[in-house]
N, C-alpha and C positions, 0 to 999 in steps of 0.2 A: 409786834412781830420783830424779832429781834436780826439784823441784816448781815447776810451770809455774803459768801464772793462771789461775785457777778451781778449783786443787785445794785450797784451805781458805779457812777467811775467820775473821780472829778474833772472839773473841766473851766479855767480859768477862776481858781477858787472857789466854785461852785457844784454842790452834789447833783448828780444827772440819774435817773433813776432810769434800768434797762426795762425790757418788755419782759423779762424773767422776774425781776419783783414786781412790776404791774399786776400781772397777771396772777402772784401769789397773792397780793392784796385781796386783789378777786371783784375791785368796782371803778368806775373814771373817777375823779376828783374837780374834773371839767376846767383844769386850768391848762391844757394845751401844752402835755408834756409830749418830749418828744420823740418815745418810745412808747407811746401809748398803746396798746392792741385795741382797746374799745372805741379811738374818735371815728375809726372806718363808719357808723352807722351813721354820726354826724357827718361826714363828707361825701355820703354818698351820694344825700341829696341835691349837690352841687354838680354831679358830674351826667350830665344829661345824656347823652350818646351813647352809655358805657366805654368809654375809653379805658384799653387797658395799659398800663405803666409798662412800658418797653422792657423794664429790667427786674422786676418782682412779676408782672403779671396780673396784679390787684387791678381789679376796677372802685370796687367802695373807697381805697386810700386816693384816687385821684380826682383833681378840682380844675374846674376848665379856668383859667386866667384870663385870657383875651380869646378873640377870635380864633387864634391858630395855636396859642400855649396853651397848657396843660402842667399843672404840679402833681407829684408823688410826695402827697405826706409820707409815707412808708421811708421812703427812699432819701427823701429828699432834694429833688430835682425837677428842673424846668423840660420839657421838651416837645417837640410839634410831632404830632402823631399820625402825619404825613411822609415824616423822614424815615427811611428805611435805614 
């Protein structure tokens, strides 16, 4: 598949491939890219409660850390899902 604009952007010398060619690909590659659409099924199992990510709204993209943190793969962010 030959790569059209928007499906990567570099990033300190390195190709970063968006959720736009992921998703044309159309499978994971399972190495923890970071615009993936497909890791949500693998993360989802991590995230016990349903917490949902304060600024996407995902519950599959988010992983509990500790006792009170929470990460958004999606997003990419830390936060306690007590703070309003």
């Amino acid at each position: 598949m030959k790569l059209q604009p928007g499906d990567y952007y570099v990033e300190n010398g390195k190709y970063v491939f968006t959720e736009q060619y992921l998703l044309k690909r159309g499978w994971c590659c399972n190495n923890g890219c970071r615009h993936c659409p497909y890791k949500e099924n693998f993360m989802a199992e991590k995230n016990e409660k349903n917490v949902k990510c304060p600024m996407c709204g995902r519950i599959k993209a988010v992983e509990k850390k500790d006792e009170r943190e929470y990460y958004c793969g999606h997003c990419q962010i830390m936060f306690d899902p007590e703070d309003d």
